[in-house]
PDB file of N, H, CA, C and O in Angstrom:
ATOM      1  N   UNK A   1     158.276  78.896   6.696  1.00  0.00           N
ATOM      2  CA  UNK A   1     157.954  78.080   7.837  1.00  0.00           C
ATOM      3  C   UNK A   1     157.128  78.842   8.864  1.00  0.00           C
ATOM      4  O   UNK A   1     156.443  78.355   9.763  1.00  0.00           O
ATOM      5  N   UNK A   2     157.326  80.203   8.552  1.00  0.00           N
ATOM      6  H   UNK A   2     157.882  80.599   7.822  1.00  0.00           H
ATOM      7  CA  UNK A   2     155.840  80.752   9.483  1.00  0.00           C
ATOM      8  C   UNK A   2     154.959  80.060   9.417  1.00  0.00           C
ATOM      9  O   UNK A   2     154.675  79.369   8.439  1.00  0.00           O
ATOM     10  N   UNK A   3     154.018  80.159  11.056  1.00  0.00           N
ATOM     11  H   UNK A   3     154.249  80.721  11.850  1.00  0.00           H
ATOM     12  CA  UNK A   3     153.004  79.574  11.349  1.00  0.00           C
ATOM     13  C   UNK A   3     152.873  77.741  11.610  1.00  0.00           C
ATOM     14  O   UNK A   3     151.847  77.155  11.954  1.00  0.00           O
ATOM     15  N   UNK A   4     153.793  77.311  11.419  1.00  0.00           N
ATOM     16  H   UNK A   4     154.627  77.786  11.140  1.00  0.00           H
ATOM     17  CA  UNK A   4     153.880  76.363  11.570  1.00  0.00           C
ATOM     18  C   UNK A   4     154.136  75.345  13.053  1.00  0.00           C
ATOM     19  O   UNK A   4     154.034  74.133  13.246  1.00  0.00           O
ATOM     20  N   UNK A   5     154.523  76.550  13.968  1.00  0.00           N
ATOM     21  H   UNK A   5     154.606  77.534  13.811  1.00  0.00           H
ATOM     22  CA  UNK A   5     154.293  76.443  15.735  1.00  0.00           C
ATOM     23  C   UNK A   5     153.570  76.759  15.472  1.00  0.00           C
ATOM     24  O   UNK A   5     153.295  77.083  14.317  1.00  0.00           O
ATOM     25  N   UNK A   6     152.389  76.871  17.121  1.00  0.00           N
ATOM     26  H   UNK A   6     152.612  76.607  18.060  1.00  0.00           H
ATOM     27  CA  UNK A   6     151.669  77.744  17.493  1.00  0.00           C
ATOM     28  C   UNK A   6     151.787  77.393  18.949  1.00  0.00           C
ATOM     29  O   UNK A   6     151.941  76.238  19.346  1.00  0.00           O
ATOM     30  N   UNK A   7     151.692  78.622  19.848  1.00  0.00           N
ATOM     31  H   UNK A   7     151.567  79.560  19.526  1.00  0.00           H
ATOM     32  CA  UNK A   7     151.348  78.425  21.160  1.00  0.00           C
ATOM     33  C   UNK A   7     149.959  78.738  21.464  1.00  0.00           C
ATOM     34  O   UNK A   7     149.559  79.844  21.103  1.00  0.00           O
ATOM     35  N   UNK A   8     149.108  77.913  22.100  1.00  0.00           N
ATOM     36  H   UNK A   8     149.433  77.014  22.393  1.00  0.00           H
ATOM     37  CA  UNK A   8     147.444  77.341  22.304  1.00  0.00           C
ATOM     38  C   UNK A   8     147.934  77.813  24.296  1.00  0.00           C
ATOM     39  O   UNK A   8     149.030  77.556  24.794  1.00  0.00           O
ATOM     40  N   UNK A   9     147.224  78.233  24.743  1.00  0.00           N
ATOM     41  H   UNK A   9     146.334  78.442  24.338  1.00  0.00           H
ATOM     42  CA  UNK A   9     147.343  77.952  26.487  1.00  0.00           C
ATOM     43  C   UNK A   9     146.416  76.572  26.485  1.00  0.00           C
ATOM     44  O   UNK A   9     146.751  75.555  27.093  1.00  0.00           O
ATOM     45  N   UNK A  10     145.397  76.678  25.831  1.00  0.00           N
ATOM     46  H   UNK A  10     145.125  77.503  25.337  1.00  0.00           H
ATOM     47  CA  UNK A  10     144.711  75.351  25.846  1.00  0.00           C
ATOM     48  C   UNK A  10     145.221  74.259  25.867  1.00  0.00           C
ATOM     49  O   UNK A  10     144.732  73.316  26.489  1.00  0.00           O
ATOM     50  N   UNK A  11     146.742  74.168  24.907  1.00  0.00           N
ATOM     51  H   UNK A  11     147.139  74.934  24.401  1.00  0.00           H
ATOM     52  CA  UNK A  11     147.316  72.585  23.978  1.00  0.00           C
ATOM     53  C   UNK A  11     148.254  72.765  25.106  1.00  0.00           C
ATOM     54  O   UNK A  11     148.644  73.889  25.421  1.00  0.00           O
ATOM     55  N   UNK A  12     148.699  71.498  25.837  1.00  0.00           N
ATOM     56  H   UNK A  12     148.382  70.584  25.581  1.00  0.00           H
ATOM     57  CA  UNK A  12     149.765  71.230  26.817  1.00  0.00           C
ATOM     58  C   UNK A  12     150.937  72.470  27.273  1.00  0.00           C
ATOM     59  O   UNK A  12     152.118  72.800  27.168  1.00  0.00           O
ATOM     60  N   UNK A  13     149.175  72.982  28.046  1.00  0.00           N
ATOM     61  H   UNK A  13     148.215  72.714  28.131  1.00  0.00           H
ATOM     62  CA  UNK A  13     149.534  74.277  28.792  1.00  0.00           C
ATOM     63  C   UNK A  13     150.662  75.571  28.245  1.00  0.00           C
ATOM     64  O   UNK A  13     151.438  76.335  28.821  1.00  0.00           O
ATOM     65  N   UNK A  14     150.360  75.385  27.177  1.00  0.00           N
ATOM     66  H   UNK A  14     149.730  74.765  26.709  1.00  0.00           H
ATOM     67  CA  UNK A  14     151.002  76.593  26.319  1.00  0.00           C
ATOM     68  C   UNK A  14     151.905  76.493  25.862  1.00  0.00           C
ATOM     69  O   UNK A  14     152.429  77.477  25.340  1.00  0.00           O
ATOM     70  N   UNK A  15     152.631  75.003  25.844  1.00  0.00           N
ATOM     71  H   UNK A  15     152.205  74.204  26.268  1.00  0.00           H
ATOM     72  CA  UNK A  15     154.118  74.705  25.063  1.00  0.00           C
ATOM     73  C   UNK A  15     154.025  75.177  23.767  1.00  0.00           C
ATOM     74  O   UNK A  15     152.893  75.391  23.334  1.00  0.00           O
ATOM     75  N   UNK A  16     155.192  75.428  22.905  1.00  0.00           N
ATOM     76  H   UNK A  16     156.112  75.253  23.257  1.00  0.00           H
ATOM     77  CA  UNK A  16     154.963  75.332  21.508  1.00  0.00           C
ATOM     78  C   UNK A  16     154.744  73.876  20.917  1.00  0.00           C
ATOM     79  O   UNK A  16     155.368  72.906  21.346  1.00  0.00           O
ATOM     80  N   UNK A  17     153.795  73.801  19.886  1.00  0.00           N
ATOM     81  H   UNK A  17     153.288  74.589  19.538  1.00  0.00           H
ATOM     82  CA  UNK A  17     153.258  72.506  19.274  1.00  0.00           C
ATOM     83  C   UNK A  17     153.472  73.140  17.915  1.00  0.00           C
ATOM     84  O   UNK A  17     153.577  74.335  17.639  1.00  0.00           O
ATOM     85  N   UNK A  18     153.519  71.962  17.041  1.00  0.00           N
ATOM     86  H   UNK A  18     153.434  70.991  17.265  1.00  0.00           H
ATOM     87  CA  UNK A  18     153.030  71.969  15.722  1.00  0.00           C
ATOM     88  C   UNK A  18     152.008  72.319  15.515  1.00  0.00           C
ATOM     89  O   UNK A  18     151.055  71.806  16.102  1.00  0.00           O
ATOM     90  N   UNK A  19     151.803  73.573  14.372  1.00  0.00           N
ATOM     91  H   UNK A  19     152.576  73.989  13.895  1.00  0.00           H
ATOM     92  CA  UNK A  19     150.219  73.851  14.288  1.00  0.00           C
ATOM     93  C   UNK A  19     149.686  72.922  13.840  1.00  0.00           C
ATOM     94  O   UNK A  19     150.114  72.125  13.005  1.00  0.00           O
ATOM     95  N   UNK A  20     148.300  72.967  14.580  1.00  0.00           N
ATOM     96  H   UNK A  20     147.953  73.614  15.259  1.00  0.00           H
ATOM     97  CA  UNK A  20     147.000  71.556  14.207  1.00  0.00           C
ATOM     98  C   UNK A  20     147.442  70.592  14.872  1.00  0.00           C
ATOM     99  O   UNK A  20     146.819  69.566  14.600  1.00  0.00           O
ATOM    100  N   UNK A  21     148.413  70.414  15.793  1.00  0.00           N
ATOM    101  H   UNK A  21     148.918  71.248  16.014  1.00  0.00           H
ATOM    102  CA  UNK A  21     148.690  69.287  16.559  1.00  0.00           C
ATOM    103  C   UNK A  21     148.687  69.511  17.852  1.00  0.00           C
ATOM    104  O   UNK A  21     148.385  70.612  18.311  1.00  0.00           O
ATOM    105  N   UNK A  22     149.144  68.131  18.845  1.00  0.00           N
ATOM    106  H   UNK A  22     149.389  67.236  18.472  1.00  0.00           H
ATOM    107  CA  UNK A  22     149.335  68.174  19.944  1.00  0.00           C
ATOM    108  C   UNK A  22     150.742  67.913  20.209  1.00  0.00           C
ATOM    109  O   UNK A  22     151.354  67.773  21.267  1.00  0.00           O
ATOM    110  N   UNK A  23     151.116  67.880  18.954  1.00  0.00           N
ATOM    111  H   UNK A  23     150.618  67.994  18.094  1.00  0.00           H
ATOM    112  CA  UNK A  23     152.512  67.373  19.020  1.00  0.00           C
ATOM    113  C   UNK A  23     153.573  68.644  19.837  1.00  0.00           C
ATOM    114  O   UNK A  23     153.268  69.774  19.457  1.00  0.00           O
ATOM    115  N   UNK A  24     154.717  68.612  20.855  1.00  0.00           N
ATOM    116  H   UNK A  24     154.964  67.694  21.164  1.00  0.00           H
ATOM    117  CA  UNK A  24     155.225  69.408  21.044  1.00  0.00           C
ATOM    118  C   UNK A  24     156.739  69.528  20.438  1.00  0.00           C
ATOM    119  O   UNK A  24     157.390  68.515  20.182  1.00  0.00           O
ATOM    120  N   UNK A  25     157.365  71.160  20.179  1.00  0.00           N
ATOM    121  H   UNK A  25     156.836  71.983  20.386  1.00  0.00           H
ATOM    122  CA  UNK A  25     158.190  71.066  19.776  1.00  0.00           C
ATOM    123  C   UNK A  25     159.703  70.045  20.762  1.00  0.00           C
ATOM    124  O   UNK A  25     160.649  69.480  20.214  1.00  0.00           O
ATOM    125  N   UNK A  26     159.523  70.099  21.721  1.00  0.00           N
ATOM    126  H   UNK A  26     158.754  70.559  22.166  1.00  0.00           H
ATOM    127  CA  UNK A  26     160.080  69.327  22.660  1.00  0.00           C
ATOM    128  C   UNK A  26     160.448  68.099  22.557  1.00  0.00           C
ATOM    129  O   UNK A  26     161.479  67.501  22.863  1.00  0.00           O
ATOM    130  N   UNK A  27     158.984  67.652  21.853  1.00  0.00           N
ATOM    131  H   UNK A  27     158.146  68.138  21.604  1.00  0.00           H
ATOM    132  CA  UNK A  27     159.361  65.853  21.860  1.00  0.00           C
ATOM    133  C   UNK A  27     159.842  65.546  20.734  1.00  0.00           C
ATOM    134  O   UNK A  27     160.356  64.465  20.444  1.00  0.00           O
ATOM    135  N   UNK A  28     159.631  66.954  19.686  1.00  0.00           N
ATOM    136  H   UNK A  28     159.214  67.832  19.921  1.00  0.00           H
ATOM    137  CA  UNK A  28     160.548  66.388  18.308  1.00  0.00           C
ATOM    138  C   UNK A  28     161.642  66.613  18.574  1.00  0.00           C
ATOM    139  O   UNK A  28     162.384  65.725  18.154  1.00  0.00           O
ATOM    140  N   UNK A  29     162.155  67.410  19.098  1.00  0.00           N
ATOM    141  H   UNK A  29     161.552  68.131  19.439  1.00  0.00           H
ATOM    142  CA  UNK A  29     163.490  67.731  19.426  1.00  0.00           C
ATOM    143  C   UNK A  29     164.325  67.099  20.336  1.00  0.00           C
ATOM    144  O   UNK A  29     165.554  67.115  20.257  1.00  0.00           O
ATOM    145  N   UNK A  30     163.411  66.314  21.559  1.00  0.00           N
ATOM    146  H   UNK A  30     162.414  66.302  21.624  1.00  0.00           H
ATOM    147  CA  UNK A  30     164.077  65.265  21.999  1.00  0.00           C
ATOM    148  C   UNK A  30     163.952  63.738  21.068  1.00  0.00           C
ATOM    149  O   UNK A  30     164.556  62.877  21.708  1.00  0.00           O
ATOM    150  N   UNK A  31     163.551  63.340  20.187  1.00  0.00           N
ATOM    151  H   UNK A  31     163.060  64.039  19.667  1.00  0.00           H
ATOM    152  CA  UNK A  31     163.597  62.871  19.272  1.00  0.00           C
ATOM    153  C   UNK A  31     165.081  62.478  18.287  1.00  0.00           C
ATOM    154  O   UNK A  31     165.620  61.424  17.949  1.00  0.00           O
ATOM    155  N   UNK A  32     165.383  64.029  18.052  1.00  0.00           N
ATOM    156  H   UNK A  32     164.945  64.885  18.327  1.00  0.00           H
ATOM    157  CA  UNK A  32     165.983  64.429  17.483  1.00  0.00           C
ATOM    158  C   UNK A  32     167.450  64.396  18.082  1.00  0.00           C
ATOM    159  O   UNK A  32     168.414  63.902  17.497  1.00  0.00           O
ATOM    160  N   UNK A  33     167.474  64.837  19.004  1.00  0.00           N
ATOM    161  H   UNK A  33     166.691  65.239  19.479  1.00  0.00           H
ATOM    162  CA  UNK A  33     168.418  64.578  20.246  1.00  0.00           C
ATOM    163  C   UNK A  33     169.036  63.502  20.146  1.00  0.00           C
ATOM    164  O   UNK A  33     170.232  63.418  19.866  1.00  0.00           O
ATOM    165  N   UNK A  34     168.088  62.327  20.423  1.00  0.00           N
ATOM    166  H   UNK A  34     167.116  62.395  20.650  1.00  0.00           H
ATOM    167  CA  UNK A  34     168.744  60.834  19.932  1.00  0.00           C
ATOM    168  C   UNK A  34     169.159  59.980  18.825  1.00  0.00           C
ATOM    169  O   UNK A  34     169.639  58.863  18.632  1.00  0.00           O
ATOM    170  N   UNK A  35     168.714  61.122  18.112  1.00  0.00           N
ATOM    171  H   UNK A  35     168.323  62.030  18.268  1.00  0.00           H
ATOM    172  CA  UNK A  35     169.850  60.617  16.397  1.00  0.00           C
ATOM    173  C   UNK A  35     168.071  59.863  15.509  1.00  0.00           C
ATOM    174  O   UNK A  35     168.153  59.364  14.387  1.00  0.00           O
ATOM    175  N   UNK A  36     167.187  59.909  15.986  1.00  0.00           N
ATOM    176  H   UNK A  36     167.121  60.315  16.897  1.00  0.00           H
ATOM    177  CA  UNK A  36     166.247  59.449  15.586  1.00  0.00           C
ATOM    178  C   UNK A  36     166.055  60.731  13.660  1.00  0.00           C
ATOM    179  O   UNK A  36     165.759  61.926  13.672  1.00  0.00           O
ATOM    180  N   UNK A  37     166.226  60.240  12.916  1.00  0.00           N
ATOM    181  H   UNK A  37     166.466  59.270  12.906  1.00  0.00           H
ATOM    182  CA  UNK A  37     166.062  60.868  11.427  1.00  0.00           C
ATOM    183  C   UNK A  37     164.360  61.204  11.452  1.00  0.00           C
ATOM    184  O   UNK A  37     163.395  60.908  12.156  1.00  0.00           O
ATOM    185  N   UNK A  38     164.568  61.798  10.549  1.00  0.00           N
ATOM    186  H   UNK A  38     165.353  62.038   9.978  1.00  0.00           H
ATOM    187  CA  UNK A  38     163.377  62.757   9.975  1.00  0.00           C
ATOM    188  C   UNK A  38     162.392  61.766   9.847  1.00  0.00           C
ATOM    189  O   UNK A  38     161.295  61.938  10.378  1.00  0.00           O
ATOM    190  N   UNK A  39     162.702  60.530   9.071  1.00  0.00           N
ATOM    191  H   UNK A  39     163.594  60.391   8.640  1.00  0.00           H
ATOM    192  CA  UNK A  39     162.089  59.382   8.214  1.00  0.00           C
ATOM    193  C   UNK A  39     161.340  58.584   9.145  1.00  0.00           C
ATOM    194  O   UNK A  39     160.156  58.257   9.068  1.00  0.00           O
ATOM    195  N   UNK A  40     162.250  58.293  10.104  1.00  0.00           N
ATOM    196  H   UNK A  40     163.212  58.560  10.167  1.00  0.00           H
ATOM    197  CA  UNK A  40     161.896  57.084  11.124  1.00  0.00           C
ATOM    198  C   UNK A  40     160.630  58.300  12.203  1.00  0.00           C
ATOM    199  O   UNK A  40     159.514  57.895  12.527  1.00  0.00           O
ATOM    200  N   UNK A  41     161.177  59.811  12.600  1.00  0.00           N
ATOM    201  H   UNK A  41     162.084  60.140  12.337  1.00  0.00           H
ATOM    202  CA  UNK A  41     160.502  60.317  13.534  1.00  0.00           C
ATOM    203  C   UNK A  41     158.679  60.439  12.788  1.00  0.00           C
ATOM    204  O   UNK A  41     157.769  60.340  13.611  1.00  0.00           O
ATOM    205  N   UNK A  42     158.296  60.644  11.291  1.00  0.00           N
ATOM    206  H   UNK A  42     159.036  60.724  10.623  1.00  0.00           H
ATOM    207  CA  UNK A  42     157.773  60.508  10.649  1.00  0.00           C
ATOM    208  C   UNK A  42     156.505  59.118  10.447  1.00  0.00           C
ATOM    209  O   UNK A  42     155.283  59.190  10.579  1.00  0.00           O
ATOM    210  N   UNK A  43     157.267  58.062  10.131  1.00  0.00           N
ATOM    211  H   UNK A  43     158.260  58.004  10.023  1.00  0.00           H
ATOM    212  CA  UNK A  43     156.775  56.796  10.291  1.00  0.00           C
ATOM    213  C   UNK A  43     156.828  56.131  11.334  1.00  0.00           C
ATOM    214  O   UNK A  43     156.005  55.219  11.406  1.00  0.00           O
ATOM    215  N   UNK A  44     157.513  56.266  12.176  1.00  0.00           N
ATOM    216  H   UNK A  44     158.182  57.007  12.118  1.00  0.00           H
ATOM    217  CA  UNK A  44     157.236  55.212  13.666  1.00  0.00           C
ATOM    218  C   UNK A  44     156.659  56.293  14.844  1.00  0.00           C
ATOM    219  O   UNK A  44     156.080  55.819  15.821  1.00  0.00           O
ATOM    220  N   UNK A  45     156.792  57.406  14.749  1.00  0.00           N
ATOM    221  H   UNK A  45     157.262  57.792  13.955  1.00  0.00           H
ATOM    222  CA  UNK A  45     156.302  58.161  16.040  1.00  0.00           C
ATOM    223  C   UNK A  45     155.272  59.097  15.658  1.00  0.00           C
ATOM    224  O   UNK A  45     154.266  59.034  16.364  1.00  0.00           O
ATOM    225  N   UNK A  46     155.253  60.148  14.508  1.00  0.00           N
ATOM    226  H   UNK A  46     156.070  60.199  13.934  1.00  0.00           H
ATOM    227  CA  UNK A  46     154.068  61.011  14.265  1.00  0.00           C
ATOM    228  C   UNK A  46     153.887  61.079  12.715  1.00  0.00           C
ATOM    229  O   UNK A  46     154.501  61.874  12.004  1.00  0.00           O
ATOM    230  N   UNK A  47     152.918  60.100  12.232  1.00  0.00           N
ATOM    231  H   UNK A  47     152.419  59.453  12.809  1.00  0.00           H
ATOM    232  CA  UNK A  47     152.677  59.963  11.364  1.00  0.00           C
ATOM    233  C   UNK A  47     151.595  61.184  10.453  1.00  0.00           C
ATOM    234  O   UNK A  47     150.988  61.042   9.392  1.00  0.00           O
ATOM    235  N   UNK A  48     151.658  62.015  11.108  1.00  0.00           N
ATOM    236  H   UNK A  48     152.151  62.131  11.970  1.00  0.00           H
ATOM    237  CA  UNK A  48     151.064  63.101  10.496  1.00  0.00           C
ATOM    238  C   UNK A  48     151.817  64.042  10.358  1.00  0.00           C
ATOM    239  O   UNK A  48     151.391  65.083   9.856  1.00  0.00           O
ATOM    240  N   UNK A  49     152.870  63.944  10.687  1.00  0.00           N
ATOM    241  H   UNK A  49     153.215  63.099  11.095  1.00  0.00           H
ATOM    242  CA  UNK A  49     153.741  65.075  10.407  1.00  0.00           C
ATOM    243  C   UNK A  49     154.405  65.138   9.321  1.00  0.00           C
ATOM    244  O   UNK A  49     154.460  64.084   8.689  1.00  0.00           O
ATOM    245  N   UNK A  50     155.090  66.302   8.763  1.00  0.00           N
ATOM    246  H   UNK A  50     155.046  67.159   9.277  1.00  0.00           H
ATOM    247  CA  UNK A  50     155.613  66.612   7.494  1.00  0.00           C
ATOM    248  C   UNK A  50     157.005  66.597   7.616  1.00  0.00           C
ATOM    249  O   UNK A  50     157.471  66.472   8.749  1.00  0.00           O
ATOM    250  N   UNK A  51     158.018  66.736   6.318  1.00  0.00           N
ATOM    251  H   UNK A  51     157.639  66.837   5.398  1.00  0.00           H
ATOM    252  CA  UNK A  51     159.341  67.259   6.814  1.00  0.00           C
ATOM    253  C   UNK A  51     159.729  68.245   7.607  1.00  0.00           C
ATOM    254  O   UNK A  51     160.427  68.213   8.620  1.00  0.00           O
ATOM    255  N   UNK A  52     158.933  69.609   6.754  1.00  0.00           N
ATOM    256  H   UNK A  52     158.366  69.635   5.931  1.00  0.00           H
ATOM    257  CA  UNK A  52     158.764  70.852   7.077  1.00  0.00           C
ATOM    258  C   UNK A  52     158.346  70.922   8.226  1.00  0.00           C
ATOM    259  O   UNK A  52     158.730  71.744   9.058  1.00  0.00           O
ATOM    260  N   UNK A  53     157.660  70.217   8.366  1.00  0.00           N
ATOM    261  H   UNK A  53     157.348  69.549   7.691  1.00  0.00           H
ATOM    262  CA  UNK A  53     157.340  70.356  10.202  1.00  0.00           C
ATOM    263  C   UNK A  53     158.438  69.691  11.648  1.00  0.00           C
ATOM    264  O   UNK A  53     158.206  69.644  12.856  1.00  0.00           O
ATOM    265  N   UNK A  54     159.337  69.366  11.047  1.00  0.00           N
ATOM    266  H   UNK A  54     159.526  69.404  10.066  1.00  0.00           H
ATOM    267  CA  UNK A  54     160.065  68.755  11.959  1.00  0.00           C
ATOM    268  C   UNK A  54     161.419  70.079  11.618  1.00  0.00           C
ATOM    269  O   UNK A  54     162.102  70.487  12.558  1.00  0.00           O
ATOM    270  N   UNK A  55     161.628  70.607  10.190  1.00  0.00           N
ATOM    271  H   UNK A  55     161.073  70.276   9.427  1.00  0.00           H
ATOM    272  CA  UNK A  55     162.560  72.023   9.908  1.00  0.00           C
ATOM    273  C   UNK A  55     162.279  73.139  11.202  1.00  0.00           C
ATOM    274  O   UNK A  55     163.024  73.891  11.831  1.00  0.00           O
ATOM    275  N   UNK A  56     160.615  72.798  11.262  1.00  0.00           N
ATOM    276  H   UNK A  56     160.010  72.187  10.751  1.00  0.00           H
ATOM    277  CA  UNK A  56     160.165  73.782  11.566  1.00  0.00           C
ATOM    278  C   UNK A  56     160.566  74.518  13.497  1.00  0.00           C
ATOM    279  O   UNK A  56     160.965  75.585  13.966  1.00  0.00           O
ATOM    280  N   UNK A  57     160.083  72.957  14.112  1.00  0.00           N
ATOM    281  H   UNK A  57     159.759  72.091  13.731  1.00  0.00           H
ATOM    282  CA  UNK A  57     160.375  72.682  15.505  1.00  0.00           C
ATOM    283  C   UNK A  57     162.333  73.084  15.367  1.00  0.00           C
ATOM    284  O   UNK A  57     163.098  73.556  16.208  1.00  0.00           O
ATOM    285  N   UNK A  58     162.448  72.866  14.676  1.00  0.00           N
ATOM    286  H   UNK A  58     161.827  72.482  13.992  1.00  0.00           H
ATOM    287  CA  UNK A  58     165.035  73.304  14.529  1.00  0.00           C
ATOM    288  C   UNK A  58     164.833  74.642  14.840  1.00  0.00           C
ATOM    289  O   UNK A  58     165.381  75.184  15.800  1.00  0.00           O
ATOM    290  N   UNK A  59     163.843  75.370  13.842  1.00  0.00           N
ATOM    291  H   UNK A  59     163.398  74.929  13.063  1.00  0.00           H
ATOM    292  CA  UNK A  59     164.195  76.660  13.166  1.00  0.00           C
ATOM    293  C   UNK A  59     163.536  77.414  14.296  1.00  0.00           C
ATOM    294  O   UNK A  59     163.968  78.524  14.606  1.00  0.00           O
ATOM    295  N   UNK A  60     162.305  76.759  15.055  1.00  0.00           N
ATOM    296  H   UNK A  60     161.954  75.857  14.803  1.00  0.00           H
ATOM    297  CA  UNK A  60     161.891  77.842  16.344  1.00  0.00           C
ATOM    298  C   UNK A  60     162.757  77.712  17.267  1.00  0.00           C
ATOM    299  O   UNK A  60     163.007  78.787  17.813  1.00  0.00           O
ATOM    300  N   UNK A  61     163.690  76.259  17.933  1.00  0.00           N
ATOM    301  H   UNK A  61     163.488  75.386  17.489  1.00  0.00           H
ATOM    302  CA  UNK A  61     164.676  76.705  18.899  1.00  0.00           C
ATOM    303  C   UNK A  61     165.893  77.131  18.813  1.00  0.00           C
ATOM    304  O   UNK A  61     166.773  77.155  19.673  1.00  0.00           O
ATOM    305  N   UNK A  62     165.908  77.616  17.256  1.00  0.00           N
ATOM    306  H   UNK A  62     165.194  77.597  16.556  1.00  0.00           H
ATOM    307  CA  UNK A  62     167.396  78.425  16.649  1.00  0.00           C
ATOM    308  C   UNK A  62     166.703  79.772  16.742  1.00  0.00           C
ATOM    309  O   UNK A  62     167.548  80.666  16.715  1.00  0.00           O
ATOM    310  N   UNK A  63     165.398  80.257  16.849  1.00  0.00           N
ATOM    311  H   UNK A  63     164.712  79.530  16.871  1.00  0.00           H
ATOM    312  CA  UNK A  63     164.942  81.403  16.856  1.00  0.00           C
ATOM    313  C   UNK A  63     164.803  82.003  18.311  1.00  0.00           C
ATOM    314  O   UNK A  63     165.188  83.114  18.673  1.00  0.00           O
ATOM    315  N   UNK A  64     164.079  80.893  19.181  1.00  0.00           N
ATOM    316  H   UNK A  64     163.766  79.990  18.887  1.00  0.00           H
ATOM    317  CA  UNK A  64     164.532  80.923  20.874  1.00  0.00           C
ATOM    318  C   UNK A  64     166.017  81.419  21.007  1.00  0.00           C
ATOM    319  O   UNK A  64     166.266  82.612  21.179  1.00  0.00           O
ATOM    320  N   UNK A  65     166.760  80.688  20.942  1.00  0.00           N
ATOM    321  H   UNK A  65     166.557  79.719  20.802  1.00  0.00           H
ATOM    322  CA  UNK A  65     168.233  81.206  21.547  1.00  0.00           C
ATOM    323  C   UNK A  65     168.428  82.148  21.179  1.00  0.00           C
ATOM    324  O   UNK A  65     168.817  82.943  22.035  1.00  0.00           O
ATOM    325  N   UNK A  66     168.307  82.663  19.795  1.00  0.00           N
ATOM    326  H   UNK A  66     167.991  82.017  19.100  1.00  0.00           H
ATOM    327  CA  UNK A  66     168.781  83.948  18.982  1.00  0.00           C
ATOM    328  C   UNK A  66     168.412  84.988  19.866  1.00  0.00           C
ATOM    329  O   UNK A  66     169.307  85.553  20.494  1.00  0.00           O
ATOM    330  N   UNK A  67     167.277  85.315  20.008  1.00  0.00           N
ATOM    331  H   UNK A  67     166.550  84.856  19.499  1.00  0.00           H
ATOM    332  CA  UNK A  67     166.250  86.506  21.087  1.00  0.00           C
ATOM    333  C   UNK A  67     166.939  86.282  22.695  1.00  0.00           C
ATOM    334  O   UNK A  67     167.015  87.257  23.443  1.00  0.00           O
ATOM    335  N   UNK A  68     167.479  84.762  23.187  1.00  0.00           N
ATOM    336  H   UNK A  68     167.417  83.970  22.579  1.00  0.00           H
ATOM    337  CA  UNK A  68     167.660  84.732  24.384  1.00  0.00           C
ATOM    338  C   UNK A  68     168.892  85.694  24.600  1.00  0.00           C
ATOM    339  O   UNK A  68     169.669  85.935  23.676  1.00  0.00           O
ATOM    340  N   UNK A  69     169.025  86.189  25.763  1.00  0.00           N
ATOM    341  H   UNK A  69     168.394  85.993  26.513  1.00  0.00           H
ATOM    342  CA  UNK A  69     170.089  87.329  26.189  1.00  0.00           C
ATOM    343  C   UNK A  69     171.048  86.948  27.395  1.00  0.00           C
ATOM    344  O   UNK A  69     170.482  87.132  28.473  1.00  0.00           O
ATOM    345  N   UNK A  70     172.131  86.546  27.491  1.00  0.00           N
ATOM    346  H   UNK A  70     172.591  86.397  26.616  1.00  0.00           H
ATOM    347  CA  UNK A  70     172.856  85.734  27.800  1.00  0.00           C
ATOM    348  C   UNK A  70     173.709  86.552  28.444  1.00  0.00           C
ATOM    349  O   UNK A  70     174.276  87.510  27.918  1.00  0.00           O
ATOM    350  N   UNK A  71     173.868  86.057  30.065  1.00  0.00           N
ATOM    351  H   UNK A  71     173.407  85.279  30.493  1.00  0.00           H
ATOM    352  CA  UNK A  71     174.748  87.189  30.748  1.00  0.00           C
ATOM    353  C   UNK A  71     175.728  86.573  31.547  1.00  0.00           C
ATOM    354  O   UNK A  71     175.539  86.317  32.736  1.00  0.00           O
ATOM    355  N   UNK A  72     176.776  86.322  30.935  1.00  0.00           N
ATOM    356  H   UNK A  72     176.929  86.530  29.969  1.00  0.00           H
ATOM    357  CA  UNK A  72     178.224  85.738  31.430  1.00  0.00           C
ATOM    358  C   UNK A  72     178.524  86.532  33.151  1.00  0.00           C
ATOM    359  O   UNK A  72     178.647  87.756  33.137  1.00  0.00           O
ATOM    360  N   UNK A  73     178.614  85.890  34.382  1.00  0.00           N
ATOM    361  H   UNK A  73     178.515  84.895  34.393  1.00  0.00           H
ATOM    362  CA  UNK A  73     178.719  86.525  35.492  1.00  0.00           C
ATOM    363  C   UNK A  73     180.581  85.739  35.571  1.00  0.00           C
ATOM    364  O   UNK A  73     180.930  84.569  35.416  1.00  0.00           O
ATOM    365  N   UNK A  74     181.453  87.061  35.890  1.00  0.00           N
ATOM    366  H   UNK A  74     181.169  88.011  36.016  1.00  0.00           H
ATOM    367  CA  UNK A  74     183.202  86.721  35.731  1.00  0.00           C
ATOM    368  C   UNK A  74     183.163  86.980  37.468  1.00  0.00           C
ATOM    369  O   UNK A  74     182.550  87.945  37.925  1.00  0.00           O
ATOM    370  N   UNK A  75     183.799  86.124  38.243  1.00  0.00           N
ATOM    371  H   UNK A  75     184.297  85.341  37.872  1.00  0.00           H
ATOM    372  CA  UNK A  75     183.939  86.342  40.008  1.00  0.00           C
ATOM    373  C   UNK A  75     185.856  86.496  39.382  1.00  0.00           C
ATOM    374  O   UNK A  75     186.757  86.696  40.197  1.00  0.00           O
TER     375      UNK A  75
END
């Protein structure tokens, strides 16, 4: 699934998108959010997109958190 984001500063100011798209990982994932399936996000919303490309947008914000560094503050 490498390469399959890309961040553009050009493409909606540097979000991650699907490569070759304008699509952002965001809106598949809010998509996704709402129980909307692979099938339906595919045929009713971005018809150019692949399976793999919707794996792909999971697997970069499972890769985000992983790297994120998380600092529990105890009062």
């Amino acid at each position: 699934m490498k390469g399959k984001i890309e961040i553009n500063p050009n493409v909606h100011f540097g979000k991650p998108c699907v490569a070759g798209t304008r699509i952002t990982v965001q809106n598949v994932l809010e998509l996704i959010r709402e129980g909307i399936s692979f099938t339906e996000i595919i045929n009713e919303y971005y018809p150019d997109l692949q399976p793999e490309d919707i794996s792909a947008c999971i697997q970069y914000a499972i890769d985000v958190l992983d790297i994120e560094d998380i600092h529990v503050v105890v009062s």
